[in-house]
VOGU-3710 file (C-alpha; in Angstrom, 3 decimals, decimal comma):
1> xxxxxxxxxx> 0,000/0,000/0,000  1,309/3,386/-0,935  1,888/5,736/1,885  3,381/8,396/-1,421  1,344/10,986/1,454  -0,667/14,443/0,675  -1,473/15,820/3,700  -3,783/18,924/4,175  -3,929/21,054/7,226  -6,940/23,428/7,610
11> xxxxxxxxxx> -6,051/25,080/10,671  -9,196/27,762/12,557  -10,992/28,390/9,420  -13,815/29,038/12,240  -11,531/29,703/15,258  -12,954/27,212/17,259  -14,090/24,840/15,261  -17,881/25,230/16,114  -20,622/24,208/13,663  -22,118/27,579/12,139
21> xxxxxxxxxx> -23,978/28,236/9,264  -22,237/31,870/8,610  -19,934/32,460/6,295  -16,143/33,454/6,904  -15,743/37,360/7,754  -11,935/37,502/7,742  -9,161/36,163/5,597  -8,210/33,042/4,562  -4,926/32,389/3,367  -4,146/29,540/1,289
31> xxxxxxxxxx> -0,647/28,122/-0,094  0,537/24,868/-1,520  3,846/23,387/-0,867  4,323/20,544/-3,511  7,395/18,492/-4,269  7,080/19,583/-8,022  6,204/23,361/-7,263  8,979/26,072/-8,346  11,365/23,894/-10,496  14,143/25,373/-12,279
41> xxxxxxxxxx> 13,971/23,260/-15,439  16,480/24,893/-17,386  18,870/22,246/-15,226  17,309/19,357/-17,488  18,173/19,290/-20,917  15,090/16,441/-21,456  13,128/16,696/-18,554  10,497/13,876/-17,461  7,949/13,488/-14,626  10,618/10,713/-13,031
51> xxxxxxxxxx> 13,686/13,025/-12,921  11,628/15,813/-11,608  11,375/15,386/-7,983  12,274/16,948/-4,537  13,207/14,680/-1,686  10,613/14,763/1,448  12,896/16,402/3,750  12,980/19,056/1,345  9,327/19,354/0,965  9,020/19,568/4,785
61> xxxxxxxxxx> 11,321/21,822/5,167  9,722/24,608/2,941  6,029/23,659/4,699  7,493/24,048/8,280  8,996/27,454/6,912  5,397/28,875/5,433  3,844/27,196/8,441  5,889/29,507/10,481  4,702/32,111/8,576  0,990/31,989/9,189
71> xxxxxxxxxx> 0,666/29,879/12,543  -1,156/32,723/13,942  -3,522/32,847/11,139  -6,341/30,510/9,197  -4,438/28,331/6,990  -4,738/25,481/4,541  -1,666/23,882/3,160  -1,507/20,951/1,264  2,042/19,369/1,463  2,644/16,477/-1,334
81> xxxxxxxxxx> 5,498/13,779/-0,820  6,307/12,064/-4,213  9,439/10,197/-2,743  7,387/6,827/-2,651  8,351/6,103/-6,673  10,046/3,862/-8,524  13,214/3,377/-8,782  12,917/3,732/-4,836  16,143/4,989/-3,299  15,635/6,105/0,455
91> xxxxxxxxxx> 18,356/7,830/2,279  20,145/6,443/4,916  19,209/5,225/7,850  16,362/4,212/5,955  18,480/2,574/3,094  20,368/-0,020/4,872  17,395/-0,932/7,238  15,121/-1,409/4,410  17,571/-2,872/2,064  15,512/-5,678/1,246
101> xxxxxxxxxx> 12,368/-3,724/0,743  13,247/-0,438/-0,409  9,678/0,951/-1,426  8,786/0,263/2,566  12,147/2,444/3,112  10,561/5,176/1,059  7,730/5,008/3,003  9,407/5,235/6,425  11,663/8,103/5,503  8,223/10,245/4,463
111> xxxxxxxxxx> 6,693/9,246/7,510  9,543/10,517/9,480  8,928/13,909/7,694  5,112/14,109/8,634  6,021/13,587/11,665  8,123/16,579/11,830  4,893/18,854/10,352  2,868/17,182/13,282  5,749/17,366/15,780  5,418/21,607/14,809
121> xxxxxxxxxx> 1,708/21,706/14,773  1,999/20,151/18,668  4,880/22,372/19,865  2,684/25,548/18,567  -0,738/24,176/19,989  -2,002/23,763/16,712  -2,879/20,515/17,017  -6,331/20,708/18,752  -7,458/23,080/16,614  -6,731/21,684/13,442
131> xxxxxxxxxx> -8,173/19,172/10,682  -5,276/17,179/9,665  -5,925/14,720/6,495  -3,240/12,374/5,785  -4,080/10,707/1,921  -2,414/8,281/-0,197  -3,097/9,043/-3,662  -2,377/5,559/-5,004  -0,695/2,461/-3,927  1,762/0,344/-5,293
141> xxxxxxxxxx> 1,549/-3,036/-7,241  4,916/-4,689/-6,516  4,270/-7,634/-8,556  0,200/-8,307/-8,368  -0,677/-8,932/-11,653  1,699/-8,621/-12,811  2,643/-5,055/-12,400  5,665/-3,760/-10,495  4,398/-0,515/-10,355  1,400/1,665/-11,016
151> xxxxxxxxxx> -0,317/3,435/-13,509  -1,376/0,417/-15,628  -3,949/-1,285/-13,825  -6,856/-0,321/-11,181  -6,885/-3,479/-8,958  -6,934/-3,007/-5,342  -3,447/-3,383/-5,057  -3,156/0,456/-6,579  -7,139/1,573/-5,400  -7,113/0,667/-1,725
161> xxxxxxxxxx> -5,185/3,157/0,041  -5,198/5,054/3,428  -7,070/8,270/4,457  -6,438/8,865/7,880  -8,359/11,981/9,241  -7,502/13,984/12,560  -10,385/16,179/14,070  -11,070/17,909/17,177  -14,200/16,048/17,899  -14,057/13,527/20,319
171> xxxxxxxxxx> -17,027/11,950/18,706  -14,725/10,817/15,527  -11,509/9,885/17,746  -10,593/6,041/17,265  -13,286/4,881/14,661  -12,425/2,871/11,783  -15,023/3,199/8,550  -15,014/-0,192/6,509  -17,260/0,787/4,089  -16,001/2,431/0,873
181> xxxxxxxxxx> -14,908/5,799/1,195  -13,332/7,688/-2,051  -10,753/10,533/-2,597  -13,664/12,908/-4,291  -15,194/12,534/-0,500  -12,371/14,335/1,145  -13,523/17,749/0,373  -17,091/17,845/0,653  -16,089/15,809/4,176  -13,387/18,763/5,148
191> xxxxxxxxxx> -16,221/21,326/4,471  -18,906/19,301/6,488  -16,325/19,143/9,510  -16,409/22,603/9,476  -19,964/23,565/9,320  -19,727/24,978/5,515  -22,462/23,745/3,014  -21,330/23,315/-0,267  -22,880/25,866/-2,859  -22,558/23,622/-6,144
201> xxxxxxxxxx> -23,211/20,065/-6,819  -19,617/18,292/-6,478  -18,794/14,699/-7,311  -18,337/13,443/-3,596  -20,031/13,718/-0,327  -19,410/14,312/2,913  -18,988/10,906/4,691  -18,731/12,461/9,051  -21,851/10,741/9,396  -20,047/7,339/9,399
211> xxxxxxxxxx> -17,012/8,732/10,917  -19,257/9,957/14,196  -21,026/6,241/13,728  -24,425/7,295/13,339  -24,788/5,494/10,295  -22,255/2,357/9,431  -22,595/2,456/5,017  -23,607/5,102/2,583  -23,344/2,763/-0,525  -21,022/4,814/-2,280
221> xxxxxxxxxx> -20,324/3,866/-6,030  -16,415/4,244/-6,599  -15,317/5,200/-10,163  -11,364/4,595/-10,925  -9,732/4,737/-14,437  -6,311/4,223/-15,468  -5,680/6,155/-19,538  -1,734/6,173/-19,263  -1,824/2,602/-20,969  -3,707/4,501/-23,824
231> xxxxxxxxxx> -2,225/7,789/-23,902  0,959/6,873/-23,546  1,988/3,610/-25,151  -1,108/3,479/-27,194  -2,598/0,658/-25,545  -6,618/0,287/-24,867  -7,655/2,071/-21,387  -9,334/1,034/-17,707  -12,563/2,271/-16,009  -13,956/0,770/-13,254
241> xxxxxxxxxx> -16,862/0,775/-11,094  -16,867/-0,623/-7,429  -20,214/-1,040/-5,900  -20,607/-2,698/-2,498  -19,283/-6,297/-2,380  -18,646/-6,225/-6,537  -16,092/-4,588/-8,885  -16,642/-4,261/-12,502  -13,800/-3,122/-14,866  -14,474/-2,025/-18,474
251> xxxxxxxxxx> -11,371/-3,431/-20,610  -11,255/-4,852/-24,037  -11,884/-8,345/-21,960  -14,240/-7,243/-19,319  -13,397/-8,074/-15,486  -15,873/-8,891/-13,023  -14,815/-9,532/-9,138  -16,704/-10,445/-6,280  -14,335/-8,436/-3,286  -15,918/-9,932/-0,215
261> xxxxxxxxxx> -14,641/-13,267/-1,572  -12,123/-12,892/-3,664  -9,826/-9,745/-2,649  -7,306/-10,267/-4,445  -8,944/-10,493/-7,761  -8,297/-13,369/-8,859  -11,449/-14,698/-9,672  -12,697/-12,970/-12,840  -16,804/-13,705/-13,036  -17,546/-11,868/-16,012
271> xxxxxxxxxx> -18,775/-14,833/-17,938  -20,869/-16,277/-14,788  -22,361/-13,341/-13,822  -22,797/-11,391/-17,171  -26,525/-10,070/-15,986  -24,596/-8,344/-13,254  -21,470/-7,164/-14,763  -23,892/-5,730/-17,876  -26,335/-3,646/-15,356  -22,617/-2,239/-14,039
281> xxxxxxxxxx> -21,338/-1,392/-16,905  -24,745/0,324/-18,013  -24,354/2,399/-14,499  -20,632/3,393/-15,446  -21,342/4,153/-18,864  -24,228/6,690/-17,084  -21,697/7,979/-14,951  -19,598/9,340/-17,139  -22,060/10,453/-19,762  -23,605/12,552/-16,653
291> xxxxxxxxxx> -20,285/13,930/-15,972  -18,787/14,562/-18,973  -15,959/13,146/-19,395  -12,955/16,025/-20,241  -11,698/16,369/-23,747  -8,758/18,371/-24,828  -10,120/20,692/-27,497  -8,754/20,672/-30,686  -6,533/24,210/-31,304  -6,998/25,543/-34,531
301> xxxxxxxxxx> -3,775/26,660/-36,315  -3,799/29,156/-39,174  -2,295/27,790/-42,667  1,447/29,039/-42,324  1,857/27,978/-38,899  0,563/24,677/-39,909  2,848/24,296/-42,601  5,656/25,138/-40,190  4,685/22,656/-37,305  4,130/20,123/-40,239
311> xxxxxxxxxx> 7,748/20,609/-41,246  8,745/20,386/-37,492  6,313/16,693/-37,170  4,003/18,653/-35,064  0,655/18,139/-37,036  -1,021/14,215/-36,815  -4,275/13,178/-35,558  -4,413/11,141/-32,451  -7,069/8,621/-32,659  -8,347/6,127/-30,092
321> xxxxxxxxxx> -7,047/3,331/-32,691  -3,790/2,573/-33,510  -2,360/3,167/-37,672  -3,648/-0,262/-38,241  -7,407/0,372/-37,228  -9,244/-1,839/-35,118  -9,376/-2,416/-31,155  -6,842/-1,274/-28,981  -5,180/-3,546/-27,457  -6,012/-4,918/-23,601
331> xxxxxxxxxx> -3,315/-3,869/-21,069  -3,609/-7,618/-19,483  -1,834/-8,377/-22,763  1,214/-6,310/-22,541  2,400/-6,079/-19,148  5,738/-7,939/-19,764  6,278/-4,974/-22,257  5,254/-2,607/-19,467  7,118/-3,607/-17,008  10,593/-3,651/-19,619
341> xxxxxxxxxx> 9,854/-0,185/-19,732  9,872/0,186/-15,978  13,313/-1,491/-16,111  14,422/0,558/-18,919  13,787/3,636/-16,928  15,401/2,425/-13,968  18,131/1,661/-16,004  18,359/4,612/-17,872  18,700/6,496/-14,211  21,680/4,640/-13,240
351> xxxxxxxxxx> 24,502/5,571/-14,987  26,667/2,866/-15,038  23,933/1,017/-16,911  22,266/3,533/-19,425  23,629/1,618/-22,350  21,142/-0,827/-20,717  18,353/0,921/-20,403  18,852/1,739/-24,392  18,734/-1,889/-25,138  15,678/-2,195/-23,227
361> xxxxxxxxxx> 13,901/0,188/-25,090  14,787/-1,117/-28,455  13,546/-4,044/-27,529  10,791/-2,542/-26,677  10,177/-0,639/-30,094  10,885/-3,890/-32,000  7,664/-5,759/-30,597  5,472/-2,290/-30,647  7,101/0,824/-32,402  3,685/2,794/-31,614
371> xxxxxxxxxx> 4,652/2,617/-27,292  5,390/6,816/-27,426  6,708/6,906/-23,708  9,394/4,557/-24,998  10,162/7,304/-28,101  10,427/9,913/-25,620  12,399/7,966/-23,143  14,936/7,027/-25,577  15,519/10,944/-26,882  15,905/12,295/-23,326
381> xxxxxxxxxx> 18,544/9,701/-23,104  19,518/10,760/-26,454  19,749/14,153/-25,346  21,731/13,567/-22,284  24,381/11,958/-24,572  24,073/15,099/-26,785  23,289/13,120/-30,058  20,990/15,418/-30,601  20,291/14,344/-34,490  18,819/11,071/-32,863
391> xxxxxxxxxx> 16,932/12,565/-30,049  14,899/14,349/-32,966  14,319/11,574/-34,449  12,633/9,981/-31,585  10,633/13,014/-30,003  9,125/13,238/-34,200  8,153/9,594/-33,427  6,462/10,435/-29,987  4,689/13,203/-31,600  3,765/12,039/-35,073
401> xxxxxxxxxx> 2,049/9,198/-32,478  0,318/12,345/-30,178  0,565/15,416/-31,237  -0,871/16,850/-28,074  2,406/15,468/-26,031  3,235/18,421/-23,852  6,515/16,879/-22,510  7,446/15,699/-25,885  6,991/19,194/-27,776  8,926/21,164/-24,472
411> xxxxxxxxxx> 12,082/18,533/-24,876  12,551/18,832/-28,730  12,138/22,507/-28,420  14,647/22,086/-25,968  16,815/19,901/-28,301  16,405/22,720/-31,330  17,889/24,937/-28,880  21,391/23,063/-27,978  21,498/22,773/-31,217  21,145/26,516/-32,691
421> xxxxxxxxxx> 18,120/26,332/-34,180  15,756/28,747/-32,254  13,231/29,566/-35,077  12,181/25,920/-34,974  12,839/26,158/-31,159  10,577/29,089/-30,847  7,593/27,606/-33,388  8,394/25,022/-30,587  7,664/26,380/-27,212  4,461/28,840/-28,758
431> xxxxxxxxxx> 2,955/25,027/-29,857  3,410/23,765/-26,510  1,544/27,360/-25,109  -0,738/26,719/-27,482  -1,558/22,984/-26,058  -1,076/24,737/-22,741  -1,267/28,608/-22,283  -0,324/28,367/-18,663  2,599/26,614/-19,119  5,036/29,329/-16,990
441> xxxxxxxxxx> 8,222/27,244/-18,373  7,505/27,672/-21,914  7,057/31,369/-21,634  10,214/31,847/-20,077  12,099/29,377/-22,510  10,194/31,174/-25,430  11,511/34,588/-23,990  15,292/33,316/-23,368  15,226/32,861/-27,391  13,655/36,069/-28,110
451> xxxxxxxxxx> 15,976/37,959/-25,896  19,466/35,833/-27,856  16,966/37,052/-31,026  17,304/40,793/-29,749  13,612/40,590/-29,953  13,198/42,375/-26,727  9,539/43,634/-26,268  8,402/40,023/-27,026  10,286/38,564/-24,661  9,783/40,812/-21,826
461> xxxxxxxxxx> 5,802/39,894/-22,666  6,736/36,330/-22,752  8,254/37,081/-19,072  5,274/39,012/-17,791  3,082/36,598/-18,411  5,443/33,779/-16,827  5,859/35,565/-13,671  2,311/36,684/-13,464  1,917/32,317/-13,563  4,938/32,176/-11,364
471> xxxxxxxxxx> 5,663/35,338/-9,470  8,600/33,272/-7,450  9,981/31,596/-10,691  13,583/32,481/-10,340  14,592/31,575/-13,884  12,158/34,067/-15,459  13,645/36,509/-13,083  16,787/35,864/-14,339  16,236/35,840/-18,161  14,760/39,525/-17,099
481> xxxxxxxxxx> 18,081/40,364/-15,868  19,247/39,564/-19,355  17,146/41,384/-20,870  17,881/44,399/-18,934  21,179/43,710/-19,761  20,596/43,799/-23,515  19,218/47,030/-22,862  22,026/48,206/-21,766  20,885/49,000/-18,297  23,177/47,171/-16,384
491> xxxxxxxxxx> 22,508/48,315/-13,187  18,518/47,407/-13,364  19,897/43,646/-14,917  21,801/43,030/-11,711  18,951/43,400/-9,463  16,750/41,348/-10,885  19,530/38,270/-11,462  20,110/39,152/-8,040  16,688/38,413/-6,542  17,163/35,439/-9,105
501> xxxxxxxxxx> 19,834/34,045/-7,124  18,120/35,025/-3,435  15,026/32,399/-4,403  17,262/29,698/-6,108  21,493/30,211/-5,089  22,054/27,479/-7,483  20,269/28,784/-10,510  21,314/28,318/-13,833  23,052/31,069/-15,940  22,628/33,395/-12,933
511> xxxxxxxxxx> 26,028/34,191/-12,307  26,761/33,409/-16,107  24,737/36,636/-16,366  26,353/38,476/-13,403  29,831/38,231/-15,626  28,137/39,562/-18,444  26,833/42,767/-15,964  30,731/42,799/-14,972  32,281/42,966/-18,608  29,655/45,475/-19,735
521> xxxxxxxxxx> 31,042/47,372/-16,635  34,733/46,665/-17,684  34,870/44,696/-14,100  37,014/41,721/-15,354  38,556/40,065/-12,173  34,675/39,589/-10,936  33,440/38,740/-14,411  36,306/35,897/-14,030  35,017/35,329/-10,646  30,912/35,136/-11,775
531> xxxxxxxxxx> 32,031/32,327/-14,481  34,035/30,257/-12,097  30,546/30,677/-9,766  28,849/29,583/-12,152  31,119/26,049/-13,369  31,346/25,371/-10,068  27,381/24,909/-9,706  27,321/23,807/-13,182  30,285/21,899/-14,529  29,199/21,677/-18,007
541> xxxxxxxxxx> 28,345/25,356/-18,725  30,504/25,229/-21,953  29,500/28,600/-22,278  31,069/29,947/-18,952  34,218/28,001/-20,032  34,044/29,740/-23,314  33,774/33,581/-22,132  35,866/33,187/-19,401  38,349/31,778/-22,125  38,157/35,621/-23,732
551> xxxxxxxxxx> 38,163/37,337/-20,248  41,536/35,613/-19,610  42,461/36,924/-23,624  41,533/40,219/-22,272  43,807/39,831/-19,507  46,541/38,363/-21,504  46,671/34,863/-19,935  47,037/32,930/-22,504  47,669/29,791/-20,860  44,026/29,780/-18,513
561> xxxxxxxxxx> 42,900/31,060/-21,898  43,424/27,514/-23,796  42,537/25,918/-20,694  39,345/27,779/-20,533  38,503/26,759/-23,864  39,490/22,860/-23,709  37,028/22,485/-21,060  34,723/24,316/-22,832  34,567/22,047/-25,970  35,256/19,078/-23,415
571> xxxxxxxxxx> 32,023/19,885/-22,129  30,136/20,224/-25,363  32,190/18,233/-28,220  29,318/19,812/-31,101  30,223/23,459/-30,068  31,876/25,020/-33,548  32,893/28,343/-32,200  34,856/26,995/-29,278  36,650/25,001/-31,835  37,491/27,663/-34,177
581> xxxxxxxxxx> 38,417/29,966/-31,109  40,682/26,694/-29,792  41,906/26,903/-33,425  43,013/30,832/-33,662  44,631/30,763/-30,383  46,827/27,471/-31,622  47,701/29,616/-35,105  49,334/32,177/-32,534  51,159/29,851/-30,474  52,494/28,634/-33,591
591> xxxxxxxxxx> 51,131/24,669/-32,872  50,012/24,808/-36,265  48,665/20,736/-37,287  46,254/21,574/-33,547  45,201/24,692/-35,244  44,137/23,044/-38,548  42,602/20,201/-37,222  40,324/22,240/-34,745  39,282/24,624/-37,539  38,648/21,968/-39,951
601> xxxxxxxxxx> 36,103/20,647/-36,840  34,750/23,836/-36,086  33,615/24,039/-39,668  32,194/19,928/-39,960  30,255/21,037/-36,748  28,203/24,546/-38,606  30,001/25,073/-41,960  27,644/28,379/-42,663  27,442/30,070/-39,088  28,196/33,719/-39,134
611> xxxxxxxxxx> 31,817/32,304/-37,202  32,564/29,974/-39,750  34,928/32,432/-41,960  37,695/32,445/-38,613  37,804/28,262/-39,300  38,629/29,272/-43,362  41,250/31,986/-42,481  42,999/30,267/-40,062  43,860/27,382/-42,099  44,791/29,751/-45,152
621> xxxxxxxxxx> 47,310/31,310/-42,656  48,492/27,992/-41,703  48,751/26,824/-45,745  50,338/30,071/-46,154  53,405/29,558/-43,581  53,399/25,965/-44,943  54,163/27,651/-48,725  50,772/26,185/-49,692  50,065/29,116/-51,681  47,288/27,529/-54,056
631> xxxxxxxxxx> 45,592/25,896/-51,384  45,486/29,292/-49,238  44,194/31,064/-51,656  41,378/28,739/-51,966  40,816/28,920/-47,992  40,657/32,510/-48,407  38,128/32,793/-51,062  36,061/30,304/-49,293  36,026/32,236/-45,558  35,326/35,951/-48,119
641> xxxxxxxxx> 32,281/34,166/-49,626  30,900/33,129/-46,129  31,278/36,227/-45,007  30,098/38,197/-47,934  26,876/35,795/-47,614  26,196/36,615/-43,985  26,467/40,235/-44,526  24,147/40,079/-47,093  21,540/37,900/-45,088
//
């Protein structure tokens, strides 16, 4: 069972907790304090929902800090521990005493942490006059039916988890409920609990009447789905219905299980009983027609833009069928495939064994090219290995499968990035806002292009509207700072990278920015300082390597200066212009055979960037000392007509 805890503390909404009928007169103040909330992204080249994660201790130690904050006030927090997720890795001492059972080791280490949050509420005698709800949002297969997980299928195993609720009513200390109770109950329940009626219909209800004991069942009809099978590999989807003693799941082969006597589902009587499993199916199907089901809308794109996403592998229709037509196929039948993707993720996390978790995926692909987790998958790991020619390749795949793939779109925008191309980068991140307008990370990413674009007014738009999302998100902060920068108002660029830095000290391209603020005020020894800052948090900022190579030109150290920009092509082998740079500063030390060979690179790696001509002139100078006269000449002419071309672009 998966303790993966929300909890949610609603301290005093009514002071003392007495049943009224009146509304609220005063303030409420509300925050949420999520293990996801407030990410700086930008640190992931090919993010996905696995990687992206904040450890419990973490997570408790920003709620205790806002909890501090407003302990003399109403409150509601809701605090969210992912750390119960595969691949489970607790921290020590949880590690070694779990070491058999490191999912329970998870759990353990999370407890510990709500136990701090409680620990608080006692010290500050907050705990009597609080509603505390402690929630799991899904539990854990480990192996029934075959699923290691979750996600994939809605037995019990994944359905039956705990929701623990402390009140301060005596009446409700130390009862258990056995009846079935569901997550849409917690709300209207919370609300009940503290005398408020509910002014529009919701799906749950309140359930305090069997928590007091004055009645022992409601006869609550649970609903449960699992779409990841479809949505993400392709596969056919799960709804269920759970009515008192029976469970009916709609699946390509129907499930029927009698849970009194068979728990474990193991005992499918869909055939025997097909009276009863119809009449369930008829009361599902009613559910959701009553309450209609969400659909995405389709976004309409105008002609050109189409043709430009088209070009990119944006456009496609995602169909509940696969390209062959016909049924989708039942999730029973591809678990084994399932769960190889679960070990090709775990595999592709540990990094002595990525190479592994490749393999994995391929064989994957080979029995079911249309799986589009496994396409995306395999470019982030693409990605990370900076083949970024391949990672396209497999993010076109994902997409060409569902074009609505939000994570998919943000990585290969992300990929056209590293590698130079931000027109298709931008077309890129203003696809994914249009899938998703409130997507604060795209607006920042589709600003940080506009302001390298010199397209300034756009991006500080493309910033407003992120921070207005975000108002703590440090990285927009920052790429405001650059902006202000490109203004030329240095002084206004500091302080915002500056209030950057004081929400997130290890931000990315923070300090990177600072040294740009030094240079433009001719402050070299702390521009030198700001890009050793900012390797130190980030080893492979090639980019930091790169300027502070120049800096140390500037300062006429020529040996940090080809140290400077080793590293910096060491960190990023497919970076031309550190090459040619390499190459130029090799031509003046007179190590001539380095020099040509790192031009001739530069210019395999972006033969028409606007740098390209230094590659062409350094190895005519070289030919020239050589006596190569002819073949100088032709170096020459070739680095003129590059140049004469980009002036005329």
């Amino acid at each position: 069972m998966n303790f993966g805890i929300s909890t949610t503390i609603w301290d005093r909404l009514f002071g003392t907790f007495q049943p009224t009928n009146e509304p609220a007169t005063d303030y409420v103040f509300w925050s949420t304090i999520r293990s996801y909330w407030n990410f700086d992204l930008s640190k992931f080249e090919a993010p996905s929902l696995s990687e992206v994660e904040r450890p419990a201790n973490e997570v408790a130690d920003r709620a205790l800090a806002w909890l501090e904050t407003v302990k003399s006030l109403r409150f509601f927090g809701w605090v969210h521990f992912y750390d119960a997720h595969s691949p489970y890795a607790p921290p020590e001492p949880y590690r070694t005493r779990f070491a058999d059972r490191p999912y329970l080791g998870e759990i353990a280490f999370v407890d510990s942490q709500v136990a701090r949050i409680r620990a608080f509420l006692e010290a500050e005698q907050l705990l009597d006059r609080s509603v505390i709800v402690v929630l799991g949002d899904h539990g854990e297969s480990l192996g029934d039916h075959g699923e290691s997980t979750h996600g994939f299928f809605i037995y019990e195993s994944v359905l039956h988890v705990p929701l623990m609720i402390l009140a301060p009513y005596d009446a409700l200390r130390g009862r258990r409920v056995a009846d079935t109770v569901r997550t849409v109950d917690v709300m209207p329940t919370i609300l009940d609990l503290l005398g408020m009626h509910l002014v529009d219909a919701v799906d749950g209800q309140s359930v305090v009447s069997m928590m007091t004991g004055s009645v022992r069942e409601l006869e609550l009809a649970a609903y449960a789905e699992a779409v990841y099978p479809r949505f993400h590999y392709g596969w056919g989807d799960l709804r269920s219905l759970t009515s008192g003693r029976f469970k009916y799941i709609e699946a390509p082969r129907p499930e029927l299980y009698d849970l009194a006597q068979d728990p474990t589902e193991t005992r499918n009587l869909y055939d025997s009983r097909r009276a009863l499993a119809d009449r369930m199916a008829a009361v599902l199907k009613a559910m959701e027609t009553n309450g209609g089901r969400d659909v995405r809308p389709v976004v309409d794109v105008d002609p050109d833009a189409r043709t430009r996403l088209a070009a990119l592998g944006y456009i496609g229709t995602f169909a509940p069928t696969r390209s062959g037509g016909g049924l989708l196929a039942d999730p029973k039948d591809k678990i084994e495939l399932f769960n190889l993707i679960i070990t090709a993720r775990e595999r592709l996390h540990d990094e002595h064994d990525s190479e592994g978790g490749l393999k994995a995926l391929r064989e994957v692909l080979s029995k079911d090219a249309e799986v589009i987790d496994a396409w995306v998958m395999m470019g982030n790991e693409y990605t990370r290995r900076r083949e970024f020619t391949r990672a396209l390749e497999c993010f076109q795949r994902a997409l060409a499968l569902k074009p609505d793939y939000d994570l998919a779109v943000f990585n290969m925008a992300n990929v056209y990035r590293a590698v130079g191309r931000d027109d298709d980068a931008l077309v890129a991140y203003q696809r994914l806002l249009a899938l998703d307008p409130r997507n604060a990370a795209a607006h920042q990413q589709a600003a940080q292009v506009l302001v390298d674009q010199g397209r300034l007014n756009e991006a500080e738009s493309e910033l407003r509207r992120a921070l207005a999302l975000q108002p703590a998100m440090a990285a927009a902060r920052n790429t405001l700072g650059a902006l202000r920068l490109k203004q030329g108002d240095v002084a206004a660029g500091e302080r915002e990278i500056q209030a950057a830095l004081g929400d997130k000290p290890d931000l990315r391209l923070a300090h990177f920015n600072l040294a740009l603020a030094a240079e433009e005020r001719g402050d070299l020894n702390t521009a030198t300082a700001e890009y050793k800052n900012e390797i130190e948090l980030h080893a492979k900022s090639y980019m930091a390597y790169f300027n502070l190579g120049k800096v140390y030109d500037k300062l006429g150290n020529g040996a940090e200066q080809d140290r400077a920009f080793r590293s910096a092509i060491d960190s990023n082998p497919s970076f031309a212009e550190g090459h040619l740079f390499l190459a130029k500063l090799c031509l003046d030390r007179g190590e001539l055979g380095e020099a040509v060979k790192l031009a001739r690179r530069g210019i395999e790696l972006k033969p028409n960037a606007a740098f390209a001509p230094l590659g062409h002139f350094v190895i005519a100078d070289v030919y020239a000392r050589e006596g190569r006269t002819a073949d100088a000449a032709r170096e020459a002419a070739e680095g003129r007509k590059l140049t004469t071309r980009a002036k005329m672009q």
